[in-house]
Z-matrix of the N, CA and C atoms (Angstrom, degrees):
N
C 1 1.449
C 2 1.530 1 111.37
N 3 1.488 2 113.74 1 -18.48
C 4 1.426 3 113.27 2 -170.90
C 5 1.706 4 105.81 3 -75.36
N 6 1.150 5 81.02 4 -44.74
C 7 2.168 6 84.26 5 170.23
C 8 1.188 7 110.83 6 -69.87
N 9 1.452 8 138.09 7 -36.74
C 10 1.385 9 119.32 8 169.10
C 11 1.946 10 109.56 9 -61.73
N 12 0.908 11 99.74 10 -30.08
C 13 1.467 12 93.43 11 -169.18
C 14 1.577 13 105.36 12 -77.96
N 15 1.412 14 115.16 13 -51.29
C 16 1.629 15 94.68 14 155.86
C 17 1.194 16 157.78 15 -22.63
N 18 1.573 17 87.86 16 -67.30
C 19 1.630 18 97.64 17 -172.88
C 20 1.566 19 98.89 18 -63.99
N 21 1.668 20 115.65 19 -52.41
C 22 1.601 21 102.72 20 173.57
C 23 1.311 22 122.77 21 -29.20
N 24 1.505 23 125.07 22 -46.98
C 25 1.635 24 144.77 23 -148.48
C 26 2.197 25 88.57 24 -75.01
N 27 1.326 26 70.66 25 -44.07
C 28 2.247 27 73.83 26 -177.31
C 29 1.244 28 119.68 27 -97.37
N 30 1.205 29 129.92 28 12.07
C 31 1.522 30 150.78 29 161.97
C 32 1.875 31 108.74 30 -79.48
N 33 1.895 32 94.76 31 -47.44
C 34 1.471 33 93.43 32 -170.44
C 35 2.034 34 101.98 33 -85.32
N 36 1.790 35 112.67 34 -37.19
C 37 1.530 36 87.05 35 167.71
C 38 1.017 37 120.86 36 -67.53
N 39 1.381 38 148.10 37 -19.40
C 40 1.418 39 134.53 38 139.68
C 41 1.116 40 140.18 39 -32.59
N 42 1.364 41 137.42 40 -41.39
C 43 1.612 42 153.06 41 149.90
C 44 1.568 43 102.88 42 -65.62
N 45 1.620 44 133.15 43 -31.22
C 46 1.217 45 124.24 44 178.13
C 47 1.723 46 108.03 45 -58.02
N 48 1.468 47 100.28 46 -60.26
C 49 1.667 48 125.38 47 -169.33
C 50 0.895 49 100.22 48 -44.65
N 51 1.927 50 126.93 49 -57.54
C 52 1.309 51 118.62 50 171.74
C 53 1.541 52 128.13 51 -43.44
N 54 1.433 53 109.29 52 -51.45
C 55 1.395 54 121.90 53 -173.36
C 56 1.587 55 118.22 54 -46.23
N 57 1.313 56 91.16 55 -57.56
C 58 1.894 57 126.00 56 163.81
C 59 1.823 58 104.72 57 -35.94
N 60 0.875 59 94.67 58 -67.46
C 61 1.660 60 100.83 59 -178.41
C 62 1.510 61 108.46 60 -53.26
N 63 1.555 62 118.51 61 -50.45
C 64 1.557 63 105.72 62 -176.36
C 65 1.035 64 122.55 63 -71.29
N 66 1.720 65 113.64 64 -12.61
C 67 1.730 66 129.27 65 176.19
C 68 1.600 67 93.56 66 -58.79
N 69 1.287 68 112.16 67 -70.95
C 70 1.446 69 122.87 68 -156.46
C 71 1.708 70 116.46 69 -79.39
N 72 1.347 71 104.77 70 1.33
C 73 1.677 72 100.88 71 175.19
C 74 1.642 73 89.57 72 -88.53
N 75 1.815 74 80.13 73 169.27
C 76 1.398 75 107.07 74 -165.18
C 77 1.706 76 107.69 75 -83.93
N 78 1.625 77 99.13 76 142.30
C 79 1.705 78 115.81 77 -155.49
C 80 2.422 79 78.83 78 -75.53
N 81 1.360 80 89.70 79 145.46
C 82 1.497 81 93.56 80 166.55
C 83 1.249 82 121.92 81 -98.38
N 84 1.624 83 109.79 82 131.39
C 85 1.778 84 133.64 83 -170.30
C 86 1.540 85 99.46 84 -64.94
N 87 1.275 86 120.05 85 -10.37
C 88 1.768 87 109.40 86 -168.77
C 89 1.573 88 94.38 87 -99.74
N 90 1.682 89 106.28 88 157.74
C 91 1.475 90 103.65 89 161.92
C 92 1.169 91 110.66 90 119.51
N 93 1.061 92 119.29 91 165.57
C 94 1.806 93 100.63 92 179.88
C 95 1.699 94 94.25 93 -128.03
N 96 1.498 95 115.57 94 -150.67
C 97 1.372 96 112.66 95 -140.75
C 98 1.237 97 109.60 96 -91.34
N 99 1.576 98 133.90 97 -12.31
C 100 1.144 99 127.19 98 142.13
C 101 1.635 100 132.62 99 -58.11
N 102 1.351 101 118.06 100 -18.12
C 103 1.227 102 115.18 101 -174.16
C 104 1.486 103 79.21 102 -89.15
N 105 1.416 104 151.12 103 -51.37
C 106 1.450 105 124.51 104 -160.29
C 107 1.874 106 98.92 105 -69.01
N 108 1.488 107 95.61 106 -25.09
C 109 2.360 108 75.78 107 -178.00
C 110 1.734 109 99.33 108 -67.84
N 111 1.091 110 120.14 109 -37.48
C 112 1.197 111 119.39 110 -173.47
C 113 1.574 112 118.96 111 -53.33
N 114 1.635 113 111.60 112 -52.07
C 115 1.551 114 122.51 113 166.58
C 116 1.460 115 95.33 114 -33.18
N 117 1.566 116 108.38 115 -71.72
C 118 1.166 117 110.34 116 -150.84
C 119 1.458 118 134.01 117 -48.20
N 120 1.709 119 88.40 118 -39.47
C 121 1.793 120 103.07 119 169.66
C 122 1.345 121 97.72 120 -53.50
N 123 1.293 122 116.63 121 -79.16
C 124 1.272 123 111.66 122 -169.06
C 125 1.616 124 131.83 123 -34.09
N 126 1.799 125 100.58 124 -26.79
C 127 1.796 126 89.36 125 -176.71
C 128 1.927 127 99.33 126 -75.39
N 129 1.497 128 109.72 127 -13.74
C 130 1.567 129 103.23 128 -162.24
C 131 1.064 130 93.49 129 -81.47
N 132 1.698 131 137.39 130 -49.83
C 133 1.279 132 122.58 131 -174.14
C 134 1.645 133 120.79 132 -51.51
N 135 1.553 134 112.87 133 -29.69
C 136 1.237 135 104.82 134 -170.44
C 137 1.267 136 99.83 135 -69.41
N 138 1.839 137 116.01 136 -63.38
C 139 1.345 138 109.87 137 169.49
C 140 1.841 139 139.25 138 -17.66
N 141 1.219 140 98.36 139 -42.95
C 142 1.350 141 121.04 140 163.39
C 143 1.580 142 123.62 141 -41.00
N 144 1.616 143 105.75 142 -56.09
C 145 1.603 144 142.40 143 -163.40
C 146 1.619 145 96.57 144 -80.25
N 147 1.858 146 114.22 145 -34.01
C 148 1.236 147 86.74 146 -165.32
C 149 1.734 148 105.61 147 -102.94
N 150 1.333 149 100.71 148 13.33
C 151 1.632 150 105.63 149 174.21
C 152 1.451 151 98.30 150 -81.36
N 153 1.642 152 122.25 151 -45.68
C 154 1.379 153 107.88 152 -174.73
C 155 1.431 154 128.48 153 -49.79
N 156 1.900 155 91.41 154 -39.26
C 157 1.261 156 96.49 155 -173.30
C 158 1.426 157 115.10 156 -94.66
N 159 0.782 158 135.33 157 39.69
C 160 1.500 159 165.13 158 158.04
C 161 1.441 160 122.96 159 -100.61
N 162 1.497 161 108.52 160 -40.13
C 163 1.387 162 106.99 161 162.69
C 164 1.385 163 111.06 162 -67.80
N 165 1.385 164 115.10 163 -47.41
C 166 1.385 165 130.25 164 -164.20
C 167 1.838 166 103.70 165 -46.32
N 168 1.093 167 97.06 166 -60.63
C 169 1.461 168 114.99 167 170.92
C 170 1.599 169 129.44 168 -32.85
N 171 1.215 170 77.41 169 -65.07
C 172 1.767 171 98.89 170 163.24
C 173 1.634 172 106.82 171 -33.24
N 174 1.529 173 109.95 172 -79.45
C 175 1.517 174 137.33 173 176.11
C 176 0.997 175 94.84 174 -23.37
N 177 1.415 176 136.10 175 -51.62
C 178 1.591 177 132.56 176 -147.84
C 179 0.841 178 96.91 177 -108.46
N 180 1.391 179 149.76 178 -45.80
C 181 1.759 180 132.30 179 156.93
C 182 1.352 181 112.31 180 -12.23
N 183 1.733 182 88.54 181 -78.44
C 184 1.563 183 115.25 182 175.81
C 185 1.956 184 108.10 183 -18.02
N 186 1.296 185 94.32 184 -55.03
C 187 1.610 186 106.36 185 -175.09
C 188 1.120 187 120.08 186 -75.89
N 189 1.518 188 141.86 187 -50.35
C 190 1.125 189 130.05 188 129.36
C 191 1.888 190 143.31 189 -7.44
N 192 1.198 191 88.58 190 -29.88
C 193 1.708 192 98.56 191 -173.12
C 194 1.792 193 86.09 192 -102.44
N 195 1.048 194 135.59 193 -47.15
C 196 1.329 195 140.83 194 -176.98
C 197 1.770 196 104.59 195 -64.80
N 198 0.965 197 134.37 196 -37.58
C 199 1.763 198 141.49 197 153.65
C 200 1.897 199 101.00 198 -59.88
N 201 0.692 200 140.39 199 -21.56
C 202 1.648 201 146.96 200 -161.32
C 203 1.611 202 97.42 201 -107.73
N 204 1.097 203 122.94 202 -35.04
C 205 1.684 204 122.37 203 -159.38
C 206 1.642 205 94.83 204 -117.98
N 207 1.967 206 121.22 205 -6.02
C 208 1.428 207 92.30 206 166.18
C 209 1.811 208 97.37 207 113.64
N 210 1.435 209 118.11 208 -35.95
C 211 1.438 210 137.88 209 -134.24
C 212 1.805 211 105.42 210 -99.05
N 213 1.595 212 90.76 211 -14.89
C 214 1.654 213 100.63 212 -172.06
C 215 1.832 214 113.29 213 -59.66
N 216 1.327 215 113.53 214 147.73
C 217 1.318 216 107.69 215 177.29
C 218 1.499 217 119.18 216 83.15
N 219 1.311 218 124.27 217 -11.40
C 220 1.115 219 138.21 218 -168.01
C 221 1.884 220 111.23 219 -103.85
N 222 1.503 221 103.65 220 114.86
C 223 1.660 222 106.27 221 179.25
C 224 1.534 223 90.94 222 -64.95
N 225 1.915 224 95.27 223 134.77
C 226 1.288 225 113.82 224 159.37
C 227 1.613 226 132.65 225 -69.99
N 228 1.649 227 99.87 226 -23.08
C 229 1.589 228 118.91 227 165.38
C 230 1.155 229 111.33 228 -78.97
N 231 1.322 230 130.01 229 -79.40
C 232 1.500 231 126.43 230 -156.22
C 233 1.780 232 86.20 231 -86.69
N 234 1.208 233 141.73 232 -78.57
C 235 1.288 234 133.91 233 -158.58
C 236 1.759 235 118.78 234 133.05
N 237 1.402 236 86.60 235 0.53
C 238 1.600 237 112.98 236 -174.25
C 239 1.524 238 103.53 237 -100.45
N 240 1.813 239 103.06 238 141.25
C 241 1.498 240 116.19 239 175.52
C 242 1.015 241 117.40 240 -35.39
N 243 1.266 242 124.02 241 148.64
C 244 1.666 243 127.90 242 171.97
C 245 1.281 244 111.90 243 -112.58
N 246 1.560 245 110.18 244 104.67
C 247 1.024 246 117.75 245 -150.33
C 248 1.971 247 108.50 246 -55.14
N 249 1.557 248 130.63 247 147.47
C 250 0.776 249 144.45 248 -178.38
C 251 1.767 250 139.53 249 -30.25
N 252 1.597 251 88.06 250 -43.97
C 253 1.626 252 108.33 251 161.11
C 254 1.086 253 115.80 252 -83.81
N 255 0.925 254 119.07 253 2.10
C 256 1.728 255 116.84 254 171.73
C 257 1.207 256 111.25 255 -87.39
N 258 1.901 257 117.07 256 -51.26
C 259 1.276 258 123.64 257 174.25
C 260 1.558 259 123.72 258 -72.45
N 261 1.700 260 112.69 259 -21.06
C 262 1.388 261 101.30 260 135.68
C 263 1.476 262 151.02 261 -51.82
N 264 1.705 263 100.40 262 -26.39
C 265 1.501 264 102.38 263 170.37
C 266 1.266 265 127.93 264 -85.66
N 267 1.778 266 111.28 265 -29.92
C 268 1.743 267 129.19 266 176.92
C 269 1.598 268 92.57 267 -140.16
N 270 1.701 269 105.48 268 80.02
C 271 1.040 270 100.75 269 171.72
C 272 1.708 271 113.84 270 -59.31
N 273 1.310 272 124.43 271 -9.58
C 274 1.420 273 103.00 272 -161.63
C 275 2.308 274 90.00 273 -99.01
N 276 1.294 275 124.97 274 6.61
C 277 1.492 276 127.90 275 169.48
C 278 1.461 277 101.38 276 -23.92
N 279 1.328 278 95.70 277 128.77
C 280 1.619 279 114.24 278 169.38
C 281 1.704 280 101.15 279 -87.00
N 282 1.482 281 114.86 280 -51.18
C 283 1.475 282 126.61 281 -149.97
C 284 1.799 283 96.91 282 -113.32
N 285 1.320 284 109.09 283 158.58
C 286 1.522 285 115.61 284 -171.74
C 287 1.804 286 89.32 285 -85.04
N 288 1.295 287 122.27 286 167.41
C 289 1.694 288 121.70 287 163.77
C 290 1.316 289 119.44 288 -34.04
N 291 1.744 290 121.81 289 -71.46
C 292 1.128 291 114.17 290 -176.65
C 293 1.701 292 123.66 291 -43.71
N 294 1.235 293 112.14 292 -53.83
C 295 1.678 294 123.15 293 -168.89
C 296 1.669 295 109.91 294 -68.47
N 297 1.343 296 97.97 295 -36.17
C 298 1.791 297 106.88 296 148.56
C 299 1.491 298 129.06 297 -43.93
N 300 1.696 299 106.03 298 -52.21
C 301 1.127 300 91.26 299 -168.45
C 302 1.913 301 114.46 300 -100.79
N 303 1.207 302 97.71 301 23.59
C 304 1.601 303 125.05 302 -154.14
C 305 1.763 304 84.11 303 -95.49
N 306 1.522 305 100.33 304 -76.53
C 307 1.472 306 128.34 305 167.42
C 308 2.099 307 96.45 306 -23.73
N 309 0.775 308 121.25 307 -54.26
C 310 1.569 309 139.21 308 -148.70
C 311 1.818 310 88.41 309 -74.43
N 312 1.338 311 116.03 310 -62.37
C 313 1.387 312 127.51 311 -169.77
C 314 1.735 313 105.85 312 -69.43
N 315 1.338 314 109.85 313 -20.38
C 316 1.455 315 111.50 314 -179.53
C 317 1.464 316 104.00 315 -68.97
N 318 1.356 317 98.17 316 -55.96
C 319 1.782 318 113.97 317 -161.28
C 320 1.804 319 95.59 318 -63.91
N 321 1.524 320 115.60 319 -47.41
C 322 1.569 321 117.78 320 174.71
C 323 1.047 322 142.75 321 -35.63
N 324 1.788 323 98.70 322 -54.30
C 325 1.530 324 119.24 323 -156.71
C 326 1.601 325 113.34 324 -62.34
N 327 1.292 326 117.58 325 140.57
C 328 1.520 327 103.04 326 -175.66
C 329 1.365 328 108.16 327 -70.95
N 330 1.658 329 140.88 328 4.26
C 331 1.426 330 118.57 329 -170.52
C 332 2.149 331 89.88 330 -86.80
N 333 1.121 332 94.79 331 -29.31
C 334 1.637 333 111.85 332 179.97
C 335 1.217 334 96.68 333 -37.85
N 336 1.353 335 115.35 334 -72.45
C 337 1.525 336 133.32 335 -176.91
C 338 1.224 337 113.76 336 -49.24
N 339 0.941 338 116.64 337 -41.72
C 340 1.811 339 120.92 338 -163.92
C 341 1.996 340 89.76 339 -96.49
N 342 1.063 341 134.78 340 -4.77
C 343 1.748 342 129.77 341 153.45
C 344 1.335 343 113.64 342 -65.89
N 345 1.747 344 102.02 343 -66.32
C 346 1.536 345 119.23 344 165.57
C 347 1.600 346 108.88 345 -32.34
N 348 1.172 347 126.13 346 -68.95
C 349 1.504 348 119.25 347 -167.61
C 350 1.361 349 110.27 348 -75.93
N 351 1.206 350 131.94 349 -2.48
C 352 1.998 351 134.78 350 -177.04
C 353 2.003 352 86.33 351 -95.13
N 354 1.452 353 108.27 352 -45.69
C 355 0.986 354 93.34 353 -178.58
C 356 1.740 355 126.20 354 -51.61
N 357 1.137 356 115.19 355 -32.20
C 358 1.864 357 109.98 356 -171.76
C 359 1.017 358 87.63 357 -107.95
N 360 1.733 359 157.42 358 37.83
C 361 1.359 360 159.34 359 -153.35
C 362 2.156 361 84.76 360 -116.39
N 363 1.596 362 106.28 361 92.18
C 364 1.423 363 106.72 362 150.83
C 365 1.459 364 127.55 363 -51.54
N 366 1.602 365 151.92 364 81.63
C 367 1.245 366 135.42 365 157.52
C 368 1.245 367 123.90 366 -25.83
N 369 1.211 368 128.05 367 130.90
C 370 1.707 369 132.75 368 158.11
C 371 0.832 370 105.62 369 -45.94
N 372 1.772 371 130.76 370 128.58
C 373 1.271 372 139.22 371 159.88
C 374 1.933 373 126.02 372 -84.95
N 375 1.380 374 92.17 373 -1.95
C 376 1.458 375 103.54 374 -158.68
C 377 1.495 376 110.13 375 -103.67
Protein backbone atom coordinates (compact mmCIF):
# COMPACT_ATOMS: atom_id res chain seq x y z
CA UNK A 1 0.00 0.00 0.00
CA UNK A 2 3.00 2.24 0.63
CA UNK A 3 3.78 2.25 -3.18
CA UNK A 4 0.31 2.76 -4.05
CA UNK A 5 0.19 5.62 -1.84
CA UNK A 6 3.27 7.09 -3.31
CA UNK A 7 3.24 6.91 -6.61
CA UNK A 8 -0.40 8.56 -6.21
CA UNK A 9 1.33 11.27 -3.70
CA UNK A 10 3.86 12.05 -7.00
CA UNK A 11 1.29 11.78 -9.69
CA UNK A 12 -0.77 14.56 -7.77
CA UNK A 13 2.61 16.99 -7.20
CA UNK A 14 2.93 16.50 -10.71
CA UNK A 15 -0.66 17.51 -11.84
CA UNK A 16 -0.33 20.18 -8.88
CA UNK A 17 3.03 21.82 -10.56
CA UNK A 18 1.23 21.74 -13.69
CA UNK A 19 -1.90 23.34 -12.36
CA UNK A 20 0.34 25.95 -10.43
CA UNK A 21 2.02 26.99 -13.55
CA UNK A 22 -1.25 27.77 -15.53
CA UNK A 23 -2.41 29.80 -12.34
CA UNK A 24 0.72 31.87 -12.52
CA UNK A 25 1.39 32.28 -16.34
CA UNK A 26 0.70 35.36 -17.90
CA UNK A 27 -3.23 36.23 -18.71
CA UNK A 28 -3.12 36.95 -22.79
CA UNK A 29 -3.43 40.79 -24.16
CA UNK A 30 -5.07 39.37 -27.50
CA UNK A 31 -8.77 38.51 -27.81
CA UNK A 32 -11.66 40.14 -26.98
CA UNK A 33 -14.04 39.76 -24.02
CA UNK A 34 -14.98 36.33 -24.21
CA UNK A 35 -11.57 35.01 -24.51
CA UNK A 36 -10.74 36.98 -21.11
CA UNK A 37 -14.28 35.19 -19.48
CA UNK A 38 -12.93 32.16 -20.87
CA UNK A 39 -9.17 32.65 -19.28
CA UNK A 40 -10.90 33.34 -16.42
CA UNK A 41 -13.03 30.20 -16.07
CA UNK A 42 -10.27 28.42 -16.77
CA UNK A 43 -7.82 30.04 -14.10
CA UNK A 44 -10.87 29.16 -11.44
CA UNK A 45 -11.26 25.70 -12.49
CA UNK A 46 -7.64 25.05 -12.18
CA UNK A 47 -7.62 26.86 -8.93
CA UNK A 48 -10.42 24.68 -7.98
CA UNK A 49 -8.34 21.28 -9.09
CA UNK A 50 -5.50 22.34 -7.08
CA UNK A 51 -7.45 22.64 -3.73
CA UNK A 52 -8.74 19.12 -4.40
CA UNK A 53 -5.62 17.96 -5.02
CA UNK A 54 -4.21 19.37 -2.11
CA UNK A 55 -6.68 17.89 -0.03
CA UNK A 56 -6.00 14.68 -1.67
CA UNK A 57 -2.47 15.01 -0.63
CA UNK A 58 -3.04 15.87 2.68
CA UNK A 59 -5.14 12.35 2.98
CA UNK A 60 -2.12 10.58 1.85
CA UNK A 61 0.36 12.12 4.14
CA UNK A 62 -2.23 11.53 6.63
CA UNK A 63 -1.83 7.79 5.35
CA UNK A 64 1.58 7.51 5.18
CA UNK A 65 2.18 8.69 8.78
CA UNK A 66 -0.68 6.17 9.82
CA UNK A 67 1.54 3.08 7.90
CA UNK A 68 4.71 4.64 9.98
CA UNK A 69 2.93 4.68 13.52
CA UNK A 70 1.41 0.99 12.97
CA UNK A 71 -2.29 2.74 12.62
CA UNK A 72 -2.83 1.99 8.81
CA UNK A 73 -6.01 0.07 7.88
CA UNK A 74 -7.57 0.75 11.03
CA UNK A 75 -11.35 2.53 11.25
CA UNK A 76 -10.94 5.71 13.11
CA UNK A 77 -14.74 5.29 14.28
CA UNK A 78 -15.41 1.88 15.20
CA UNK A 79 -11.57 0.68 15.46
CA UNK A 80 -12.23 -2.24 13.20
CA UNK A 81 -10.23 -3.34 9.92
CA UNK A 82 -11.09 -1.69 6.87
CA UNK A 83 -11.80 -4.14 4.91
CA UNK A 84 -9.16 -4.48 1.96
CA UNK A 85 -11.13 -3.41 -1.17
CA UNK A 86 -11.87 -0.45 0.19
CA UNK A 87 -8.22 0.43 0.82
CA UNK A 88 -7.67 -0.64 -2.63
CA UNK A 89 -10.10 1.87 -3.84
CA UNK A 90 -9.08 5.04 -1.30
CA UNK A 91 -6.08 3.65 -0.29
CA UNK A 92 -5.44 6.72 1.82
CA UNK A 93 -9.50 5.82 3.95
CA UNK A 94 -9.43 6.90 7.40
CA UNK A 95 -13.00 5.15 8.16
CA UNK A 96 -14.27 1.53 7.04
CA UNK A 97 -17.68 2.10 4.47
CA UNK A 98 -20.25 1.91 6.99
CA UNK A 99 -18.82 4.75 9.55
CA UNK A 100 -18.13 6.63 6.25
CA UNK A 101 -21.25 6.52 5.11
CA UNK A 102 -22.87 7.03 8.66
CA UNK A 103 -20.43 10.16 8.99
CA UNK A 104 -22.02 11.26 5.38
CA UNK A 105 -25.84 11.13 6.68
CA UNK A 106 -24.77 13.08 9.84
CA UNK A 107 -23.13 15.95 7.97
CA UNK A 108 -26.43 15.62 5.28
CA UNK A 109 -29.42 15.15 7.15
CA UNK A 110 -31.60 18.20 7.10
CA UNK A 111 -32.29 18.09 11.04
CA UNK A 112 -28.18 18.47 10.96
CA UNK A 113 -28.73 21.43 8.88
CA UNK A 114 -31.48 23.01 10.52
CA UNK A 115 -28.95 22.72 14.21
CA UNK A 116 -26.17 24.22 12.06
CA UNK A 117 -28.37 27.20 11.03
CA UNK A 118 -30.24 27.77 14.84
CA UNK A 119 -26.77 27.62 15.75
CA UNK A 120 -25.47 31.24 14.16
CA UNK A 121 -29.36 32.30 14.37
CA UNK A 122 -28.84 36.14 16.05
CA UNK A 123 -32.21 36.78 18.25
CA UNK A 124 -33.71 40.30 18.16
CA UNK A 125 -32.81 42.12 21.10
CA UNK A 126 -35.16 45.00 20.57
Amino acid sequence: MRATLLKRRDALIRSAIGDLSLLQGKPSKTGDVLDAVADTVQAELNSQLLEVEGRELEAIDAAIQRLDEGKYGDCESCKKPIPLTRLRAVPYARECIGCHRLAEKRKSHPAAMMSRMFDSYQADTA
